[in-house]
PDB file of N, CA, C and O in Angstrom:
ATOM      1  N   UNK A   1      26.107 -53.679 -27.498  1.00  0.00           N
ATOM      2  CA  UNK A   1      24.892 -53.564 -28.281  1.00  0.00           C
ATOM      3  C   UNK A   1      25.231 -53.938 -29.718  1.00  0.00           C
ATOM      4  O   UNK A   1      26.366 -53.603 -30.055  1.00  0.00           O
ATOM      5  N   UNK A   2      24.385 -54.653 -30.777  1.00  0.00           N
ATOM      6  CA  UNK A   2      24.769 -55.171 -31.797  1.00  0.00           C
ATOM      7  C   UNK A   2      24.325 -54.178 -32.389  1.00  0.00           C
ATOM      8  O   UNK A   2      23.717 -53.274 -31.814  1.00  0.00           O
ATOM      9  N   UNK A   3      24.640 -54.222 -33.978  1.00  0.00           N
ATOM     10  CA  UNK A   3      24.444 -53.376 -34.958  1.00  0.00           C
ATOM     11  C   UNK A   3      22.943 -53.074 -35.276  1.00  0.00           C
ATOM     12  O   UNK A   3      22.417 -51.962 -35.330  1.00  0.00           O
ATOM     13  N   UNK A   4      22.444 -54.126 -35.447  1.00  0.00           N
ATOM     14  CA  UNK A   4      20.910 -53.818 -35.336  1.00  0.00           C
ATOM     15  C   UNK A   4      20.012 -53.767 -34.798  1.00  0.00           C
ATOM     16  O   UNK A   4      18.825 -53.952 -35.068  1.00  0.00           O
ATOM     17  N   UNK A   5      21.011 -53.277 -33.266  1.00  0.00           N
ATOM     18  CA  UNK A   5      20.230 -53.118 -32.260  1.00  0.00           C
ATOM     19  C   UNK A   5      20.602 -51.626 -32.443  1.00  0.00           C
ATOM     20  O   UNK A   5      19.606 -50.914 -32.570  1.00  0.00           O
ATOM     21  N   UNK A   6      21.742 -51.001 -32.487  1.00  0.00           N
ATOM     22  CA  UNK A   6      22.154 -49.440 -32.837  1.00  0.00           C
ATOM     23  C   UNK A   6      21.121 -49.438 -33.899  1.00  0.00           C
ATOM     24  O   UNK A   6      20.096 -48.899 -33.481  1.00  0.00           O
ATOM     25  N   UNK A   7      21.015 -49.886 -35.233  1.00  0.00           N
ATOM     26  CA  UNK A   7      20.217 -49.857 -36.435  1.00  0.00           C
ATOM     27  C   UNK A   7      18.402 -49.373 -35.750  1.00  0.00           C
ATOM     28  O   UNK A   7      17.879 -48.259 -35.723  1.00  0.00           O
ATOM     29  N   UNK A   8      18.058 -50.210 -35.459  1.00  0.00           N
ATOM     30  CA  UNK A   8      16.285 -50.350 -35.066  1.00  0.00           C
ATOM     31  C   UNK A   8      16.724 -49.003 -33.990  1.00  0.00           C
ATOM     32  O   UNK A   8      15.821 -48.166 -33.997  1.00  0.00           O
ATOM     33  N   UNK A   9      17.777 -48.654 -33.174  1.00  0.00           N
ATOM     34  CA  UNK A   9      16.843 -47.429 -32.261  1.00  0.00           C
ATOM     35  C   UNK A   9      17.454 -46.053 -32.724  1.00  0.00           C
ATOM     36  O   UNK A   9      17.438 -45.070 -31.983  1.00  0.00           O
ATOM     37  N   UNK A  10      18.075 -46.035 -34.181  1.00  0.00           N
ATOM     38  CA  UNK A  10      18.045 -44.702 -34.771  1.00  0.00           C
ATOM     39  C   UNK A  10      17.231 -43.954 -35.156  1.00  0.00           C
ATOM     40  O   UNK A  10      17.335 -42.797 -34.749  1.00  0.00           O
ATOM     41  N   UNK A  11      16.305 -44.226 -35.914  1.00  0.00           N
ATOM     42  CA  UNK A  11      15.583 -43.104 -36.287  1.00  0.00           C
ATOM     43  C   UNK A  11      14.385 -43.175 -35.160  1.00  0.00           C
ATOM     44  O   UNK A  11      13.418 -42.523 -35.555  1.00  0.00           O
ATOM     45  N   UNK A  12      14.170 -43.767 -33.894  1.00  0.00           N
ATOM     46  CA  UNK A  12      13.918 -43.311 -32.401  1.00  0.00           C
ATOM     47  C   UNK A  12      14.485 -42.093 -31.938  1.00  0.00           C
ATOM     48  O   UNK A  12      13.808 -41.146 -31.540  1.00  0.00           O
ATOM     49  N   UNK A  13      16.085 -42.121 -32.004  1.00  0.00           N
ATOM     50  CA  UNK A  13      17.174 -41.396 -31.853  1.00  0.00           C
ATOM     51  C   UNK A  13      17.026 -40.185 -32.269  1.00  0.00           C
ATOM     52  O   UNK A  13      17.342 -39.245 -31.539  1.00  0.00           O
ATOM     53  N   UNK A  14      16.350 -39.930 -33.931  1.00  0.00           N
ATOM     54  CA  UNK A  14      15.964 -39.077 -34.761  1.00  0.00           C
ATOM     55  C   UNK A  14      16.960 -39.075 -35.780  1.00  0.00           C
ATOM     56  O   UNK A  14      17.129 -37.989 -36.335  1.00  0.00           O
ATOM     57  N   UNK A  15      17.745 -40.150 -36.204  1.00  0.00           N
ATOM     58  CA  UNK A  15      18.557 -40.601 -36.988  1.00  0.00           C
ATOM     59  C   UNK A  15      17.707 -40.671 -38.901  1.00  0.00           C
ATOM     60  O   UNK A  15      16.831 -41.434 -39.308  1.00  0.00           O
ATOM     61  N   UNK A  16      18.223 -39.888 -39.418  1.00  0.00           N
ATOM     62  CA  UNK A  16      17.463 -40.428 -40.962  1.00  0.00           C
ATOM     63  C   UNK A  16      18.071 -41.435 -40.862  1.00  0.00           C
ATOM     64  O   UNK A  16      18.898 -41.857 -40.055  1.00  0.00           O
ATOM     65  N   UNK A  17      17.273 -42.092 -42.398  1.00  0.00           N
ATOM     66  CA  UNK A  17      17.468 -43.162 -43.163  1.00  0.00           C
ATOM     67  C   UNK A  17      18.691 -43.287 -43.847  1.00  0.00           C
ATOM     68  O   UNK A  17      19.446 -44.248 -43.992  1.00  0.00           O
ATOM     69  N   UNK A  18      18.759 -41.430 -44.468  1.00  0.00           N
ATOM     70  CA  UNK A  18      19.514 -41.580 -45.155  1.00  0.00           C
ATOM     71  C   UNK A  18      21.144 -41.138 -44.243  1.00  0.00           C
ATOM     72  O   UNK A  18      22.148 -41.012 -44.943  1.00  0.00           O
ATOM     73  N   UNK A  19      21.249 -40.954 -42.837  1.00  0.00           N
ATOM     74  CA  UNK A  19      22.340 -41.178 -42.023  1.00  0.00           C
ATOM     75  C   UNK A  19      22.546 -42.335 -41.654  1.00  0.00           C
ATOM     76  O   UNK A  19      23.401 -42.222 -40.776  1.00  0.00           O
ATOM     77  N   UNK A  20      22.284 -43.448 -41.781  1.00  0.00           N
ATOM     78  CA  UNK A  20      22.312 -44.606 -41.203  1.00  0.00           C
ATOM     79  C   UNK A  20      23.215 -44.959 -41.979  1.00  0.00           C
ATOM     80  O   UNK A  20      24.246 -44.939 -41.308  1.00  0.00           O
ATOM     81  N   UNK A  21      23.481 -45.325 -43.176  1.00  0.00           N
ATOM     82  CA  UNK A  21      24.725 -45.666 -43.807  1.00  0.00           C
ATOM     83  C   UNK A  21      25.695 -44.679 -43.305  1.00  0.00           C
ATOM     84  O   UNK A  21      26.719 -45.293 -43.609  1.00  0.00           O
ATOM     85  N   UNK A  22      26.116 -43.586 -42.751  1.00  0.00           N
ATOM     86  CA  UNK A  22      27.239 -43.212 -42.180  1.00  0.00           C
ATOM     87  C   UNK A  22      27.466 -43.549 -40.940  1.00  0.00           C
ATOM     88  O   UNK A  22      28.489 -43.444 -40.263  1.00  0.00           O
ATOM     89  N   UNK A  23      25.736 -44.240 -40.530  1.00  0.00           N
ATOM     90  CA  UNK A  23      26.131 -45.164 -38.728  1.00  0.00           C
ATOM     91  C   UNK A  23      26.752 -46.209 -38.827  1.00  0.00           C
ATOM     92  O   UNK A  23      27.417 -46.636 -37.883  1.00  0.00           O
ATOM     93  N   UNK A  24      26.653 -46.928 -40.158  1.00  0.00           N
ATOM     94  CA  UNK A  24      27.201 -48.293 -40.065  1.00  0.00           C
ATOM     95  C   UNK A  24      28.453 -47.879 -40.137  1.00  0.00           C
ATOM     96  O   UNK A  24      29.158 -47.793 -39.132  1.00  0.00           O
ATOM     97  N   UNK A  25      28.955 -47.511 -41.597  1.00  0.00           N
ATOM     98  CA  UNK A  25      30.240 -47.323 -41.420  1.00  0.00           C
ATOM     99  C   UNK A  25      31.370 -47.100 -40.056  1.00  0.00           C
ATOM    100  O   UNK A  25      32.490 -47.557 -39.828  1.00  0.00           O
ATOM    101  N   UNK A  26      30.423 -46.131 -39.283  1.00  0.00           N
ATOM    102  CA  UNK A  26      31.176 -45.994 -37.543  1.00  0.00           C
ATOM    103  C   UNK A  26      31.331 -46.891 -37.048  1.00  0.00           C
ATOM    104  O   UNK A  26      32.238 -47.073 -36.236  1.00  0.00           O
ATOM    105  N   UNK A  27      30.098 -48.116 -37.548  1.00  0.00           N
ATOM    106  CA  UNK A  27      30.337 -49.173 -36.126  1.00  0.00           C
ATOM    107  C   UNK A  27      31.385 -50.760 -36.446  1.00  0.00           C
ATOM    108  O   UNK A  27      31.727 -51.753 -35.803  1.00  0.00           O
ATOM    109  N   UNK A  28      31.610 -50.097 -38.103  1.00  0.00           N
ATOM    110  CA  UNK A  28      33.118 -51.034 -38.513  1.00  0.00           C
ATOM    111  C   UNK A  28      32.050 -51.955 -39.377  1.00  0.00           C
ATOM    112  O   UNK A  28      32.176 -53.177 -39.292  1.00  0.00           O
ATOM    113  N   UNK A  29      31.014 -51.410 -40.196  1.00  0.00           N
ATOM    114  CA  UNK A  29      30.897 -52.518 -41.310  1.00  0.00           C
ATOM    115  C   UNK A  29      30.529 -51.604 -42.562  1.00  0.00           C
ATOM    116  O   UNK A  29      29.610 -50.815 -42.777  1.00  0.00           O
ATOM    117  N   UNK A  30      31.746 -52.085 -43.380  1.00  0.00           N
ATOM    118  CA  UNK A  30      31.897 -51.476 -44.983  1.00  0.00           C
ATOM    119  C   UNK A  30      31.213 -51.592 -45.714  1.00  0.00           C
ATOM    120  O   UNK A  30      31.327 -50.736 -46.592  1.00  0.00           O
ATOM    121  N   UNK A  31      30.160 -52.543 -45.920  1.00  0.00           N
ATOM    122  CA  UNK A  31      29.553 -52.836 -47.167  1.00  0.00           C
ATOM    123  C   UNK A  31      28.163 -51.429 -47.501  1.00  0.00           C
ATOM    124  O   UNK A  31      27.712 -51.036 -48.577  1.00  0.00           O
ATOM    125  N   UNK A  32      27.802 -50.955 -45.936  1.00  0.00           N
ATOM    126  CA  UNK A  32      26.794 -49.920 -46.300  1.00  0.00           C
ATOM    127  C   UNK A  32      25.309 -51.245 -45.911  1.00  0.00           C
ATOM    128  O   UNK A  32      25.247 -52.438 -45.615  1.00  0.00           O
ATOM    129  N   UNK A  33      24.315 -50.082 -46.153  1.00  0.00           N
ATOM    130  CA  UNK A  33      23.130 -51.194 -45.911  1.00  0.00           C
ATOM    131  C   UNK A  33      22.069 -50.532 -47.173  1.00  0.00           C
ATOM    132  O   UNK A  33      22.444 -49.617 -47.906  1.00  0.00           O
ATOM    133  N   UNK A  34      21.559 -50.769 -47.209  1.00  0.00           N
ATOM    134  CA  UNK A  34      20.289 -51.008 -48.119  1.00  0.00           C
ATOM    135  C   UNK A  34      19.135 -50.296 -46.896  1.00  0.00           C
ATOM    136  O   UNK A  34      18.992 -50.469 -45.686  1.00  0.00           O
ATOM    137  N   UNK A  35      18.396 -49.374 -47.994  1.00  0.00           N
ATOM    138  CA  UNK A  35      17.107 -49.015 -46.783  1.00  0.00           C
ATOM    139  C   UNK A  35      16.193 -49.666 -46.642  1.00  0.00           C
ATOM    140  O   UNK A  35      15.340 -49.439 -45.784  1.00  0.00           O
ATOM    141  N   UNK A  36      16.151 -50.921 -47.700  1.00  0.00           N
ATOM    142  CA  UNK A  36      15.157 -51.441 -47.583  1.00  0.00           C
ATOM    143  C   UNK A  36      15.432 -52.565 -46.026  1.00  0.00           C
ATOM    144  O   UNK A  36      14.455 -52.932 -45.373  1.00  0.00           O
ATOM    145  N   UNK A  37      16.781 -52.952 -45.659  1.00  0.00           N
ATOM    146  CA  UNK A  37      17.307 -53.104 -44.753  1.00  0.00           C
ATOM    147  C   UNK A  37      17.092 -52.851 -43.467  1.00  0.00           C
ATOM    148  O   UNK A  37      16.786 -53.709 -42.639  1.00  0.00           O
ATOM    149  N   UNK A  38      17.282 -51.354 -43.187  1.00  0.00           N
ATOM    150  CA  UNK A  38      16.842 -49.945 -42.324  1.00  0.00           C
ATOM    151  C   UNK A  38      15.293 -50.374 -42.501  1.00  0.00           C
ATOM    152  O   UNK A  38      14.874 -49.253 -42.787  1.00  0.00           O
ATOM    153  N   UNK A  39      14.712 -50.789 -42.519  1.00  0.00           N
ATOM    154  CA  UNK A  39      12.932 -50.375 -42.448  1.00  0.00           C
ATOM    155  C   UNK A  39      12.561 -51.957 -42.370  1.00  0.00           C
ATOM    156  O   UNK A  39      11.502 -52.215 -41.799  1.00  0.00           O
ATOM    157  N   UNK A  40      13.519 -53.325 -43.019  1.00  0.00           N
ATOM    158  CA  UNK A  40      13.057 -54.478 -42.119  1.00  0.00           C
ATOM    159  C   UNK A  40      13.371 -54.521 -40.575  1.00  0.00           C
ATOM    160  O   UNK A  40      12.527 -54.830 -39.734  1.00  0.00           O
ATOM    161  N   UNK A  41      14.560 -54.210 -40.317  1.00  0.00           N
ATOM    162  CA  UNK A  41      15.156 -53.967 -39.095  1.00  0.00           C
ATOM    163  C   UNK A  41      14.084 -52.810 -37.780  1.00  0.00           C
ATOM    164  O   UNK A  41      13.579 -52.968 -36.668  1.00  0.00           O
ATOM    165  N   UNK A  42      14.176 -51.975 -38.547  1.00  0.00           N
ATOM    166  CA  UNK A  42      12.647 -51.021 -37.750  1.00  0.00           C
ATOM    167  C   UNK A  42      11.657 -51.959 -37.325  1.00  0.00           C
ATOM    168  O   UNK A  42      11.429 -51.962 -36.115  1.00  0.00           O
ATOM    169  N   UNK A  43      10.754 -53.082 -38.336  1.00  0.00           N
ATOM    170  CA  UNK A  43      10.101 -53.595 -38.337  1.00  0.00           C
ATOM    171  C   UNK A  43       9.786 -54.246 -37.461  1.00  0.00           C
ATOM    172  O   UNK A  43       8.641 -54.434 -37.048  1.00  0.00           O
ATOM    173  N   UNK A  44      11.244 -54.875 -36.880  1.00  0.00           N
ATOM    174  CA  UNK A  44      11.618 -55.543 -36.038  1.00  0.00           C
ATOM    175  C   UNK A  44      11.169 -55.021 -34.551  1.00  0.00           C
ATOM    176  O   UNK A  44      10.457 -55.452 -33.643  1.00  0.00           O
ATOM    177  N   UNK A  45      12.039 -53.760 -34.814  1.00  0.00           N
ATOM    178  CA  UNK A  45      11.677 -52.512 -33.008  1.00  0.00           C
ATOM    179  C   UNK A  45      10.302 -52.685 -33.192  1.00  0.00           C
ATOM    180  O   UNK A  45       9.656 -53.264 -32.318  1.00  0.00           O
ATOM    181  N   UNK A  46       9.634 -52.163 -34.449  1.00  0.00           N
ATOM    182  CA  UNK A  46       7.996 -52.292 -34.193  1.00  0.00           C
ATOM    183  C   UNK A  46       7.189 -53.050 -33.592  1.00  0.00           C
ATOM    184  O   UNK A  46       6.172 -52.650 -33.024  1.00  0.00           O
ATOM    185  N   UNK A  47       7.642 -54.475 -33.671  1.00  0.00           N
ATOM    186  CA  UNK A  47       7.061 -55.330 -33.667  1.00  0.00           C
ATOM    187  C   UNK A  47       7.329 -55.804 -31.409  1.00  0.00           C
ATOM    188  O   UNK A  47       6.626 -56.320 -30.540  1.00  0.00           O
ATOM    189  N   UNK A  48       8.665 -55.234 -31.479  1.00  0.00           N
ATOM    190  CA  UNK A  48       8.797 -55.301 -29.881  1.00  0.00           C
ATOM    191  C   UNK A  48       8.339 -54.088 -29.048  1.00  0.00           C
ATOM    192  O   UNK A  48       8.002 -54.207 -27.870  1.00  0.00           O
ATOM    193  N   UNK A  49       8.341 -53.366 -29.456  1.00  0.00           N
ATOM    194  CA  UNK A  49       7.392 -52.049 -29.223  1.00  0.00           C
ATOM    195  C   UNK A  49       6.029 -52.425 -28.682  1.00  0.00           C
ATOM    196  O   UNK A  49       5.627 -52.233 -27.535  1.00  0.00           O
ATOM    197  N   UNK A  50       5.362 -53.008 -29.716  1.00  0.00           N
ATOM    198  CA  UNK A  50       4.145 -53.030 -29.490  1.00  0.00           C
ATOM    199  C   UNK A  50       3.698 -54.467 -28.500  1.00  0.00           C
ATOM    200  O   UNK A  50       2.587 -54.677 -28.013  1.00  0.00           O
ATOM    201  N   UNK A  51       4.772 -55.232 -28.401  1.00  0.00           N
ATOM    202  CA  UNK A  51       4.368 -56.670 -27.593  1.00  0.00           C
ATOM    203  C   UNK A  51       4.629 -56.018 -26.296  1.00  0.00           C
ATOM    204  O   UNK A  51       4.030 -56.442 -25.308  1.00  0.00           O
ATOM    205  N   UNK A  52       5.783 -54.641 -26.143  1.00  0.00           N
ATOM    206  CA  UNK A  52       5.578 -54.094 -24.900  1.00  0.00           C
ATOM    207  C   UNK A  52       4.489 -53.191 -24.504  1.00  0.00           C
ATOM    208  O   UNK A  52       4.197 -52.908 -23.342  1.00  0.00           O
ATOM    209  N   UNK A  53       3.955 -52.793 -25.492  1.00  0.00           N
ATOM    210  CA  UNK A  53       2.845 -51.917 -24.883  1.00  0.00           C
ATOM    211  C   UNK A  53       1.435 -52.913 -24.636  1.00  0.00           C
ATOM    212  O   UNK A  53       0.488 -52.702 -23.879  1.00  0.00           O
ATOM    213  N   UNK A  54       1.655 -53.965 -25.483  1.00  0.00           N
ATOM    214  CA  UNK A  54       0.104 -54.701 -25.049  1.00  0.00           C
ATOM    215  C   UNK A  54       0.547 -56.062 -23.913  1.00  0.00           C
ATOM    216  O   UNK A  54      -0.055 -57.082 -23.578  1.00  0.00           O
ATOM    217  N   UNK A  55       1.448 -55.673 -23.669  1.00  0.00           N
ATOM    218  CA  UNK A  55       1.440 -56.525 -22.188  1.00  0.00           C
ATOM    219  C   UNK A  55       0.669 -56.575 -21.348  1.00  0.00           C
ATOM    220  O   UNK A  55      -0.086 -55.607 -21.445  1.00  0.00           O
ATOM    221  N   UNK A  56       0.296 -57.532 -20.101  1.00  0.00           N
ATOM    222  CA  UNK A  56      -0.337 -57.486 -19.029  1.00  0.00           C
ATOM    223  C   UNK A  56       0.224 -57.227 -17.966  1.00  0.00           C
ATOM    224  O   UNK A  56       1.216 -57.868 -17.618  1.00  0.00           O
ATOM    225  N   UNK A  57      -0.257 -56.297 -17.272  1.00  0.00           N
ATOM    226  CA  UNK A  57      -0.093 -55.777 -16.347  1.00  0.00           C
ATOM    227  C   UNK A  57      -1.027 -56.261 -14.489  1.00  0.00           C
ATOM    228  O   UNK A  57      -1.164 -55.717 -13.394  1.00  0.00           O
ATOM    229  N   UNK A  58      -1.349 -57.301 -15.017  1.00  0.00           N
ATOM    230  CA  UNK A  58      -2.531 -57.753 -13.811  1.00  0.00           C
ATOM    231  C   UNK A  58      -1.532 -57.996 -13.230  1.00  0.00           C
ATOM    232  O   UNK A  58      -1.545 -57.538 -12.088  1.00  0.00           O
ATOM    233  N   UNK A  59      -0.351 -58.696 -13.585  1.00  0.00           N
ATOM    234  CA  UNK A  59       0.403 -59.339 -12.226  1.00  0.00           C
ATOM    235  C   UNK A  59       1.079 -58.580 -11.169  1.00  0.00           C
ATOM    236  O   UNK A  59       1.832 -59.089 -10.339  1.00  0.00           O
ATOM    237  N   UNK A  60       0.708 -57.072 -11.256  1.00  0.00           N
ATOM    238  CA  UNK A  60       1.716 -56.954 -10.193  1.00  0.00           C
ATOM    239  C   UNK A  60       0.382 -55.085  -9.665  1.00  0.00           C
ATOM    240  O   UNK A  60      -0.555 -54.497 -10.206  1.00  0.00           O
ATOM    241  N   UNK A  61       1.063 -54.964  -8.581  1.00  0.00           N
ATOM    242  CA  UNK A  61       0.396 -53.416  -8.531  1.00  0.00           C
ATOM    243  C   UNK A  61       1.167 -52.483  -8.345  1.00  0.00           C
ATOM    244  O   UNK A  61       2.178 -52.603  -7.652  1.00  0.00           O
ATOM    245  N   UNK A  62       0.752 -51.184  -9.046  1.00  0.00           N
ATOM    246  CA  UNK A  62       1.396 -49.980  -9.050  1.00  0.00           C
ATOM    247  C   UNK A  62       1.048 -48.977  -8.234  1.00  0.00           C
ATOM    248  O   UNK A  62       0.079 -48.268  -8.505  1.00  0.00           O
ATOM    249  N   UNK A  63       1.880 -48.771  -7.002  1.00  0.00           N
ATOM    250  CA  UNK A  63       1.151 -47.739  -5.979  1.00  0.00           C
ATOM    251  C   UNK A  63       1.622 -46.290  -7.090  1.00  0.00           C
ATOM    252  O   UNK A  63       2.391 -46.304  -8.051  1.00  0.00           O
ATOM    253  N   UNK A  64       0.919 -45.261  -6.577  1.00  0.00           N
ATOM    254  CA  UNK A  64       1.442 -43.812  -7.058  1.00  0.00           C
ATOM    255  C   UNK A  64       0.695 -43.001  -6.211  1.00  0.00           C
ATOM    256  O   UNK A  64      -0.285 -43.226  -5.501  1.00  0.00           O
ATOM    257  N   UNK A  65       1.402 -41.949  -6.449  1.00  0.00           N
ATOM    258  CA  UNK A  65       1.232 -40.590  -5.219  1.00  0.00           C
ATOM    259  C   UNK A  65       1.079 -39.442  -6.159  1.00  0.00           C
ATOM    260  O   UNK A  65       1.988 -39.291  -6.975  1.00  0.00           O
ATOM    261  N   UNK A  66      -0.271 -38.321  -6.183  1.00  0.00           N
ATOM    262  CA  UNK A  66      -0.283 -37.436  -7.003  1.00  0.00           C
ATOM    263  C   UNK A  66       0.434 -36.084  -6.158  1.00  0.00           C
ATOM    264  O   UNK A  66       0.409 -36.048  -4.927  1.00  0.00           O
ATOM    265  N   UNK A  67       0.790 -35.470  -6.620  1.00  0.00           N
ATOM    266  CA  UNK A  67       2.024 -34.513  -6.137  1.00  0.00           C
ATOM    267  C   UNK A  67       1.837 -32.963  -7.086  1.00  0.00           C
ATOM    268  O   UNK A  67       1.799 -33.086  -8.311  1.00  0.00           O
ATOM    269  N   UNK A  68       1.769 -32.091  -6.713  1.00  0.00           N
ATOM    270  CA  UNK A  68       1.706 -30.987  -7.186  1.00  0.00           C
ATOM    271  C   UNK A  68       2.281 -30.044  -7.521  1.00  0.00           C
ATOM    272  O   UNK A  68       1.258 -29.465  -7.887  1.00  0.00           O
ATOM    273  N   UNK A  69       2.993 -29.391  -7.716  1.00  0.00           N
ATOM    274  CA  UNK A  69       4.222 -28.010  -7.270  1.00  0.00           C
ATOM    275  C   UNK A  69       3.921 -27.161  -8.458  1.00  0.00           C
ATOM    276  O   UNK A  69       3.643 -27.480  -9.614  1.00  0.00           O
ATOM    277  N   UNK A  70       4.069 -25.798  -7.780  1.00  0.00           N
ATOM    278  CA  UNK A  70       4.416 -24.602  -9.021  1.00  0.00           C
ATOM    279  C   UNK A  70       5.616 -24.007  -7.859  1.00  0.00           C
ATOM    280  O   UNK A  70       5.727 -24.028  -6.634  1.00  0.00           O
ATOM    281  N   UNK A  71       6.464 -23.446  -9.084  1.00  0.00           N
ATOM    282  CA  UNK A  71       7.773 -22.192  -8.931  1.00  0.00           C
ATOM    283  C   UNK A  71       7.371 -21.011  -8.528  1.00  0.00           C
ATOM    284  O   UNK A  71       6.603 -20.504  -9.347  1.00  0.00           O
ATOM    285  N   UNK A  72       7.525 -20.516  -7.822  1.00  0.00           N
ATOM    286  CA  UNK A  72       7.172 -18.813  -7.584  1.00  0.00           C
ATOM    287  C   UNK A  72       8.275 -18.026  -7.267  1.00  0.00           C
ATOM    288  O   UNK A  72       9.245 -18.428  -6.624  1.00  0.00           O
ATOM    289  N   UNK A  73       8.091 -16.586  -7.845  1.00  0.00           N
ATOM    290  CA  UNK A  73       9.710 -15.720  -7.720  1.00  0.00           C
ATOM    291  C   UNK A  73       9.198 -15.394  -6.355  1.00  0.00           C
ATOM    292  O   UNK A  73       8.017 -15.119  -6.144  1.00  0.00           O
ATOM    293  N   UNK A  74      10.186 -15.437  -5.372  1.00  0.00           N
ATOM    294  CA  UNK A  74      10.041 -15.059  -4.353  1.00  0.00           C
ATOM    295  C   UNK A  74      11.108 -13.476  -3.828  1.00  0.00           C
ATOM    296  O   UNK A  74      12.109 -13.334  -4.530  1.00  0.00           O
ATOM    297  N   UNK A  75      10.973 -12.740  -3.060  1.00  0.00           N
ATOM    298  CA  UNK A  75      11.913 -12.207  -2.601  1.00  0.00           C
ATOM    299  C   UNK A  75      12.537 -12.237  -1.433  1.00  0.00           C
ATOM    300  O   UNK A  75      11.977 -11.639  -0.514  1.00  0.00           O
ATOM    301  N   UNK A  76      13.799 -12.903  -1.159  1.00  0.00           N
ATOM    302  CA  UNK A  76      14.131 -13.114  -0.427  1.00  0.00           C
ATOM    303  C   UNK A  76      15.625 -12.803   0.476  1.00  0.00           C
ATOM    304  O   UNK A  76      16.591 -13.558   0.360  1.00  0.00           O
ATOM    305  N   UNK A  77      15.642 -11.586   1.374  1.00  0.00           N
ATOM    306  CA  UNK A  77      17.289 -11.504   1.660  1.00  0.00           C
ATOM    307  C   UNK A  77      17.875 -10.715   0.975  1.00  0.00           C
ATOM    308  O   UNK A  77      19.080 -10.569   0.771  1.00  0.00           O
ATOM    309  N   UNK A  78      16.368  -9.803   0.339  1.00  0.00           N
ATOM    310  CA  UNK A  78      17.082  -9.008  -0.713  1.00  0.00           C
ATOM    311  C   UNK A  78      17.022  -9.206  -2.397  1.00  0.00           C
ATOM    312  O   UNK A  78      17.018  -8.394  -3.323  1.00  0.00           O
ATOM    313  N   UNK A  79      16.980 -10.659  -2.336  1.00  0.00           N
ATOM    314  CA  UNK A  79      17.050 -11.314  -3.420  1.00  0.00           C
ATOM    315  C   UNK A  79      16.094 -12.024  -4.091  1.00  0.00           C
ATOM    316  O   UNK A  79      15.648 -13.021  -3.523  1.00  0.00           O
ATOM    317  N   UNK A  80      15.527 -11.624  -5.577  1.00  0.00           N
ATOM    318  CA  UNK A  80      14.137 -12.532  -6.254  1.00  0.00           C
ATOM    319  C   UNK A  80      15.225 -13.886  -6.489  1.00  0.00           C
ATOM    320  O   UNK A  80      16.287 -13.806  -7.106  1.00  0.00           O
ATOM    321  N   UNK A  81      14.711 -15.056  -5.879  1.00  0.00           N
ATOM    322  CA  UNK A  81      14.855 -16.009  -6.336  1.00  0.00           C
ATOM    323  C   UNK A  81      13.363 -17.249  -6.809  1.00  0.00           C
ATOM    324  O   UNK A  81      12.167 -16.963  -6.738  1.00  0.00           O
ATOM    325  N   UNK A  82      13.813 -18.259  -7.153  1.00  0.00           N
ATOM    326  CA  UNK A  82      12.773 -19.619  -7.567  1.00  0.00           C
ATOM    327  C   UNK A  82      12.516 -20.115  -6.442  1.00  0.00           C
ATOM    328  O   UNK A  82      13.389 -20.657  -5.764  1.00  0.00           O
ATOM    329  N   UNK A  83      11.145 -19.996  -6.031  1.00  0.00           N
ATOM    330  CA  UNK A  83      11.175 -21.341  -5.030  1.00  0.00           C
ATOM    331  C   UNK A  83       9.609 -22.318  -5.111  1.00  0.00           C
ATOM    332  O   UNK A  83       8.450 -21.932  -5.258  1.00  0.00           O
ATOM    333  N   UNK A  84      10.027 -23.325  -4.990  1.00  0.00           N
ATOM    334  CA  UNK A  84       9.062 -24.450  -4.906  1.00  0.00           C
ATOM    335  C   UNK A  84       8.425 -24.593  -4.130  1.00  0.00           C
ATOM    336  O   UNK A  84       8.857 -24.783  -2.993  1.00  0.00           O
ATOM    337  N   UNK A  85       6.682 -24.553  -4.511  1.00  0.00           N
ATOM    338  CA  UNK A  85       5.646 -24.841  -3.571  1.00  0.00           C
ATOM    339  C   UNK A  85       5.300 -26.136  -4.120  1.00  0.00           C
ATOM    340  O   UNK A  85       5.034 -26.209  -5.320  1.00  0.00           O
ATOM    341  N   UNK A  86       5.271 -27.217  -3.349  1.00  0.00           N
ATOM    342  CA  UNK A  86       4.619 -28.538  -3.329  1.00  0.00           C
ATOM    343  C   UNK A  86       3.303 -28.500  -2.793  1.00  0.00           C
ATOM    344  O   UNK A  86       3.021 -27.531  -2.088  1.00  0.00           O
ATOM    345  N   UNK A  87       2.279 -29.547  -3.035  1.00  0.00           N
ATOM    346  CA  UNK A  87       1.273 -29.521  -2.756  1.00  0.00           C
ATOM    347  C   UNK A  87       0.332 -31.030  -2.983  1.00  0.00           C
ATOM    348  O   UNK A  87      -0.378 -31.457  -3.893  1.00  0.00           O
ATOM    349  N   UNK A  88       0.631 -31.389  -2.043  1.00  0.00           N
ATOM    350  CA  UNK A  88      -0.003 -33.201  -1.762  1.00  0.00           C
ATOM    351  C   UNK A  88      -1.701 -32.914  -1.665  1.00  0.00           C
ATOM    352  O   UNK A  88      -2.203 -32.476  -0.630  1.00  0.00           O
ATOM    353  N   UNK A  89      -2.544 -33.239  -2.948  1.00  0.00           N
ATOM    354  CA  UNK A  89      -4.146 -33.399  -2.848  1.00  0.00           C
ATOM    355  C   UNK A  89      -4.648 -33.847  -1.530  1.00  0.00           C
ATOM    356  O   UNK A  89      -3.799 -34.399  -0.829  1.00  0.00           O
ATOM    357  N   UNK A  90      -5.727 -33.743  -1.082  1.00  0.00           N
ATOM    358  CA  UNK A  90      -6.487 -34.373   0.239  1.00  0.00           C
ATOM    359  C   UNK A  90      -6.187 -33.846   1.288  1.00  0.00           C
ATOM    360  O   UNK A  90      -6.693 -34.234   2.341  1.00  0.00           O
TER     361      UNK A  90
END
């Protein structure tokens, strides 16, 4: 992964701004960066971010299955344990 590819998915990560100059340094480049740097580089994720979310999706289909479950303490053997009730609609 390149540097500003580590760079653009830090503060995703939950990385400040102002930690990112101690990311570079880790990844072996001395000079430090500039935030104004950090926030063209973001710009960048932004900008692929959003060409992924407004994609089209006609070409293909998505089956899905709605599925249900709750936990219930059960007693069992003596013993309260967790157990899973599933529950398929229809």
């Amino acid at each position: 992964m390149s540097a500003a590819s580590h760079l653009s998915w830090s503060p995703v990560n939950g990385v400040s701004t102002r930690s990112v100059d101690d990311l570079v340094a880790a990844l072996g480049v001395e000079s430090g960066i500039s935030k104004s740097e950090v926030s063209r580089i973001c710009a960048g994720l932004d900008e692929q971010v959003e060409a992924f979310r407004s994609r089209s999706l006609h070409h293909s289909r998505f089956p899905y299955v709605f599925l249900d479950a709750t936990y219930l303490h059960v007693r069992r053997t003596g013993q309260v344990t967790s157990w899973r009730s599933s529950s398929p609609p229809g």
